[in-house]
Every structure is written in C-alpha cells, then in structure tokens.
C-alpha positions as CSV (number, residue, x, y, z in Angstrom):
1,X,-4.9,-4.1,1.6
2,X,-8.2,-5.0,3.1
3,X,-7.7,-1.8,5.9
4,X,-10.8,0.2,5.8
5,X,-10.5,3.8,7.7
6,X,-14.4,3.8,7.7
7,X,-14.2,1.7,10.5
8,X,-12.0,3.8,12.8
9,X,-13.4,7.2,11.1
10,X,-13.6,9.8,14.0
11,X,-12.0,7.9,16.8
12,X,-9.4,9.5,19.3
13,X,-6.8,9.2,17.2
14,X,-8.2,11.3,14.4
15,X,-9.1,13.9,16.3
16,X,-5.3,14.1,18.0
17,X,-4.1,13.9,13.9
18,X,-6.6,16.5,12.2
19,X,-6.3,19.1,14.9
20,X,-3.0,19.0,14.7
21,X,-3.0,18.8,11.0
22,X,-5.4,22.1,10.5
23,X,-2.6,24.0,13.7
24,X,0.1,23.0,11.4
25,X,-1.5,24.3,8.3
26,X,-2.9,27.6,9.7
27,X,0.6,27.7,11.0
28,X,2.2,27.4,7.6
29,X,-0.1,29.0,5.9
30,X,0.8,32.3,7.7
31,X,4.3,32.6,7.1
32,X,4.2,31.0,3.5
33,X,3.5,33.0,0.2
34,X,2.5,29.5,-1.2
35,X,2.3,26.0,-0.2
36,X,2.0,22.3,-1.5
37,X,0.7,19.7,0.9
38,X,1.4,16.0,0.4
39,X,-0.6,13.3,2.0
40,X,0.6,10.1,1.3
41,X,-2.2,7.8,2.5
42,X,-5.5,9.8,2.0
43,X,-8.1,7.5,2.6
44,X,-11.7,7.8,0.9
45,X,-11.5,11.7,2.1
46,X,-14.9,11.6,3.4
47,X,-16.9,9.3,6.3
48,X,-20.0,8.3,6.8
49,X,-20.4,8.1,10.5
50,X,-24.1,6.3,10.2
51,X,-22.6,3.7,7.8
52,X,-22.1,-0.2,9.4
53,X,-18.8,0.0,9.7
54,X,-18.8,3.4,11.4
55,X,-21.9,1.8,13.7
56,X,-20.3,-1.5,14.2
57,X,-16.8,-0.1,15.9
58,X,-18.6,2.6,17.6
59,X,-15.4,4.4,17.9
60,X,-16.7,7.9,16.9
61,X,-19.3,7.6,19.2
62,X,-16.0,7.9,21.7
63,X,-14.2,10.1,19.9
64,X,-16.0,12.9,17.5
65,X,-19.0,12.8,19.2
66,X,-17.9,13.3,22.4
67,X,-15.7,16.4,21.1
68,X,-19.0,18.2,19.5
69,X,-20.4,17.7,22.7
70,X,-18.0,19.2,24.9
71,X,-18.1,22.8,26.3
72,X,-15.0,23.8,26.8
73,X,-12.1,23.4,24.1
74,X,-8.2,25.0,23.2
75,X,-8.1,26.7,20.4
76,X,-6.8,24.1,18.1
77,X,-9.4,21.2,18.7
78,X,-12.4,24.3,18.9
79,X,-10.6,24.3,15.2
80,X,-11.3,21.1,14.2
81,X,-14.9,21.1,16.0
82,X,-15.3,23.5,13.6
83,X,-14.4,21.8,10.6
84,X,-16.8,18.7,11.3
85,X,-19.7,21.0,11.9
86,X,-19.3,22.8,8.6
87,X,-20.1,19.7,7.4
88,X,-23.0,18.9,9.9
89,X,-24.9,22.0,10.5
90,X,-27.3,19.9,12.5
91,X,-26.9,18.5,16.3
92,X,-26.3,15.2,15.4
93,X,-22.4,14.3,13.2
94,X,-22.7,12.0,10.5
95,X,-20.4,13.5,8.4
96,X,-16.4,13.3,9.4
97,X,-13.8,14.9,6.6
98,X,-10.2,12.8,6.6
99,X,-7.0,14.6,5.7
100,X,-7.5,15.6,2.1
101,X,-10.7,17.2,2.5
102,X,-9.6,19.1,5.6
103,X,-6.9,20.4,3.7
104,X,-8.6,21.2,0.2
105,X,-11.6,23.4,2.4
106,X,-8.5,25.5,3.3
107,X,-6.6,25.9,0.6
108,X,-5.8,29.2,-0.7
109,X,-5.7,30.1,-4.5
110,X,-1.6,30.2,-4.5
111,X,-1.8,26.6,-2.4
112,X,-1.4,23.1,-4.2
113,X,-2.7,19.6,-2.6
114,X,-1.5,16.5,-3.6
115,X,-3.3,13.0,-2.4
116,X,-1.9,9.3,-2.7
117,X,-4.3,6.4,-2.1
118,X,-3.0,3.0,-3.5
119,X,-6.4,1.1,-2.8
120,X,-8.5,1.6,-5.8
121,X,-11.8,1.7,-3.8
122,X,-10.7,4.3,-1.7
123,X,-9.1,6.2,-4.7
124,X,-12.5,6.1,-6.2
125,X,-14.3,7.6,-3.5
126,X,-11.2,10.2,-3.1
127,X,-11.8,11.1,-6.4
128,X,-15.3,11.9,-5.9
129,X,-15.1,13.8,-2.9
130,X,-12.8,16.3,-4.5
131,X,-13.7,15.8,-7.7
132,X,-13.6,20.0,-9.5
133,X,-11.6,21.3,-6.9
134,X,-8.6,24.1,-8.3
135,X,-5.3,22.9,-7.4
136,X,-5.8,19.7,-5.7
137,X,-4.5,16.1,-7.2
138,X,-5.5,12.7,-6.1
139,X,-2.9,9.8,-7.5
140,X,-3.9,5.8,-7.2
141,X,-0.2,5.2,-6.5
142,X,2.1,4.3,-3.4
143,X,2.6,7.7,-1.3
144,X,5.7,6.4,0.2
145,X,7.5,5.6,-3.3
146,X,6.2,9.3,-4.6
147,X,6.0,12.1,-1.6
148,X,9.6,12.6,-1.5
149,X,10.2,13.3,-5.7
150,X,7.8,16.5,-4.8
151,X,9.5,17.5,-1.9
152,X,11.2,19.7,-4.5
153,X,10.1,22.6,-6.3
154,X,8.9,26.3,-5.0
155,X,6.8,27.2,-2.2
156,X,6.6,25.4,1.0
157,X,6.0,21.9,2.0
158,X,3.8,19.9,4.5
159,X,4.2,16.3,4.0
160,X,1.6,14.2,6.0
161,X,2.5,10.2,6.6
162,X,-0.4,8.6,7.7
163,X,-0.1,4.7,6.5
164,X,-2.7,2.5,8.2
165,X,0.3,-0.2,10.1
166,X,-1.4,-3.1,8.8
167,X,1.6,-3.9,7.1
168,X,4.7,-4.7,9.1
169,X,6.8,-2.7,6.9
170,X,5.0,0.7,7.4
171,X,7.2,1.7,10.5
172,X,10.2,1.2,8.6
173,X,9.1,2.9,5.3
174,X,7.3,6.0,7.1
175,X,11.0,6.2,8.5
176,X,12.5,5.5,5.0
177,X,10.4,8.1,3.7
178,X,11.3,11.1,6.1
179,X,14.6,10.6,5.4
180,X,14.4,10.8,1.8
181,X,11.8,13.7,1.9
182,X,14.6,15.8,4.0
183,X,17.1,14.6,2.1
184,X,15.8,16.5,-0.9
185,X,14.6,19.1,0.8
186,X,15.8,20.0,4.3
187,X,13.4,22.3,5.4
188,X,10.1,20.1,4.5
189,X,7.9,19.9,7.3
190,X,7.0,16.3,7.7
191,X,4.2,14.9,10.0
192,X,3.8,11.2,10.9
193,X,1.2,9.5,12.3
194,X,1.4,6.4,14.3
195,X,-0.5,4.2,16.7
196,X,0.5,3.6,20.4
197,X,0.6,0.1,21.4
198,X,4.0,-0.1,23.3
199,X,7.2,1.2,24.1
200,X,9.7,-1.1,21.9
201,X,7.8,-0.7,19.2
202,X,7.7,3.3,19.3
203,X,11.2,3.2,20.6
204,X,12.4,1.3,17.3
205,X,10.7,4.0,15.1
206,X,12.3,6.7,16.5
207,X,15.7,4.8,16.5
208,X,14.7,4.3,12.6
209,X,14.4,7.9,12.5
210,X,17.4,8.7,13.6
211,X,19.5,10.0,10.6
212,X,16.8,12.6,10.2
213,X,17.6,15.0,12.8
214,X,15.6,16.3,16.1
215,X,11.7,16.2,15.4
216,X,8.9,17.5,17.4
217,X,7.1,14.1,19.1
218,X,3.9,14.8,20.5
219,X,2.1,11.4,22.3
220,X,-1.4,11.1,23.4
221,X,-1.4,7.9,25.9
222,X,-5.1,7.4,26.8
223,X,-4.0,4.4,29.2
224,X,-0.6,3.1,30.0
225,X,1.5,1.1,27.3
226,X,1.1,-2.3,28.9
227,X,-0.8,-4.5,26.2
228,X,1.0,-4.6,23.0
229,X,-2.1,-6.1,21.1
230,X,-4.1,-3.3,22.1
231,X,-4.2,0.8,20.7
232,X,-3.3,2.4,24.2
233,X,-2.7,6.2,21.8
234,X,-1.1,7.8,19.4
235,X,1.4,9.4,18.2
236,X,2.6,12.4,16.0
237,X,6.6,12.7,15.0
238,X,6.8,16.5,13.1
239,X,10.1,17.4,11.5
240,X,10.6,21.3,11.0
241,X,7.3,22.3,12.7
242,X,6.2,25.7,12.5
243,X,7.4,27.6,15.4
244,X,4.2,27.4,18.0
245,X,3.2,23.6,17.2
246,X,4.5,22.7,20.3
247,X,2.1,24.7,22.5
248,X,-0.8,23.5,20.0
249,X,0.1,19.8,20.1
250,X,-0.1,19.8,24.2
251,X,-3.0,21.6,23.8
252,X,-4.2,19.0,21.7
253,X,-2.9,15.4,23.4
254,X,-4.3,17.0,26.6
255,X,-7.3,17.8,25.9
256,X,-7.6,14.3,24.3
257,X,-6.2,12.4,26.8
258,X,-8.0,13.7,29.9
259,X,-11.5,14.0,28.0
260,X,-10.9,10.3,26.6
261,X,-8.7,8.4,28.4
262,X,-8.5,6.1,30.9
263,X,-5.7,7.1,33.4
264,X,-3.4,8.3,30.4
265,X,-0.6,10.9,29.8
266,X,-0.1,13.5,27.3
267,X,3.7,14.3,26.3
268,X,5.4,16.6,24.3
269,X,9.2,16.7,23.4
270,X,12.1,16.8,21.3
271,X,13.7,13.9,20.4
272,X,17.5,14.5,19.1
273,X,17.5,11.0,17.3
C-alpha cells in the first residue's frame, strides 16, 4: 500500500480514535486482572508533526494543535492532551504517539500488546519505536488474517481495527474480522475505526456487521454527510464496551465536533444490527 498515516498524523479523527482508545483502556484496565490488546493496523507508532508530510497536509495544525491549545476539556480528551504532552514537554507539539505507543506507555506488568503492520516501512519504524519494551509484540503480517487466532487465551481482550480504507475491501474485512474475533471469543471488546464520507457507505458497514450483535457506535460529523469524495467525520463501532464508554465517547465526539467542525453533529447509540 502506498497510504502513509504521517500525512494525516494528529488530525480530527485521531484525536476522536486515541481518546477513545486510552477511555477504553483505563476502562478495561480497572476491572481486568490482565489484559492483551491487539491493534491490527499499527502504523509507524510514532509522528513527526514538523516532517513534510505532516507540514504539507496541515491537518494537525487543525486537529492536535488546536486541542493543546484549548482551555477547557472532558475528562477523556484532557486524557489524551495528556499523552501528547508527555511527549512534548514544550509549548509547541511535534511529537504525536499513534495507537501502539499509546497503549505500550500504559501497560501494566500483567498486560500484553500485540501490533500488526503489513507495510515493511512502517513495520520498521514500529519496531524502533518500541523496540525493549516488556510484553509488547510488533508482527509485519496482515492484522485482519491474525487478530482473531489471539482473541483466545486468558485475560481480557481489546482488539482495535483501524485499516487505513484505501483499499475497497477494508469495510468488508474490518466487518469479516469482528465477526470472527467474537466468534472465538464472545466477550472481546472490539473497536473499529472508520471514516465518514456518507450515509450508504456507513449504512452498508453496519448492515455488514450485522451477525455480530448490538455494538456501541459513536459518530463525530464535523459537517453534514453531503460529499461522498470528501472526509465529513468519523466513526467508532465498539462491540462489548466497558460499561461507561458511552458517556466518554459523547464526551469525546462533542467536544470534537463543536471545537472542529463546521456545522456538524455528535451521536452516540446502539445499533442492534
């Protein structure tokens, strides 16, 4: 694939996934005696905000930058402010952590991370960035062929779907792949990630979902779905959430959407598939 997060690092949608990622996590990590997180599409783990690609999209200078500006924040995006600044101590962020290295800062001694990234330059870089670090795993291998064989085993799971959809097939095998994850282990808590561009599409997914079971879907519109070529938000689909993701999630696509959108809406439901 020639899809480069570097380019999008720090944007809207991230902050939407990674705040919600880190409520989840806390979530999970209170009520679990141990814990194994999968991330199926981990990126190069780490971003370099001052980098052309960062500089050329200038999407972090709407999204990330604008958050570690702002004064007043819920609780689960003060989280993720957090996070970034551990990394940038200073007043200006050049520094932005993807999934696997927000996990790996928080896990405990009993925990277990495992990262798939199939692009061998990202893998690389993935490598690096957690390279020595106790309990974590980073495979160069296809995360939607090989999340659900460790669905099994002891301890909790959090399984996070995050494929880039720059393949036409990545709506249909993030759906494939809930279903197998739950069908080996029920009670996985699976998060997807996916961009908002319009109804139909979104609609489909969920419709693709649908032997899986209700799931917790949590949309940040920043501007009405009109334009099907154009990102109008994201979207997160949770199955078995940890009881109080609800409350963080609107917290979350609120926040996002009336700080950075353009005449948006925030939603959060159940969807009975």
């Amino acid at each position: 694939m020639n899809y480069s997060h570097a380019f999008h690092a720090g944007n809207f949608a991230d902050i939407v996934k990674h705040a919600a990622l880190l409520a989840v996590l806390g979530r999970m990590q209170a009520g679990a005696t141990s814990l194994q997180v999968i991330d199926t599409h981990g990126g190069r783990g780490l971003y370099d905000l001052s980098a052309s690609e960062a500089r050329r999209s200038a999407e972090a200078e709407r999204g990330v930058a604008r958050l570690m500006a702002a004064e007043a924040l819920p609780a689960p995006v003060l989280a993720l402010r957090e996070a970034v600044r551990e990394l940038d101590p200073g007043p200006a962020v050049r520094l932005y952590p993807g999934s696997p290295r927000l996990v790996a800062d928080r896990l405990r001694t009993q925990d277990r991370l495992t990262v798939f990234e199939l692009n061998p330059r990202e893998a690389s870089a993935l490598h690096s960035v957690l390279k020595g670090r106790a309990g974590v795993e980073v495979r160069e291998e296809d995360g939607f062929a090989g999340a659900p064989a460790l669905a099994v085993g002891e301890g909790a799971r959090l399984i996070l779907i995050d494929p880039p959809f720059e393949r036409g097939d990545d709506y249909a095998r993030s759906a494939g792949a809930l279903r197998q994850i739950l069908a080996q282990r029920a009670d996985a808590t699976v998060m997807i990630w996916l961009p908002l561009k319009d109804l139909e599409t979104f609609d489909a997914f969920l419709r693709e979902v649908g032997p899986a079971g209700p799931v917790l879907v949590a949309e940040a519109r920043l501007r009405p779905l009109r334009d099907p070529l154009r990102m109008n938000g994201c979207a997160l689909v949770i199955a078995s959430p940890p009881a109080g993701t609800a409350s963080d999630l609107q917290a979350i696509c609120s926040w996002t959407v009336e700080t950075l959108g353009e005449g948006g809406e925030a939603r959060v439901w159940t969807s009975a598939c």
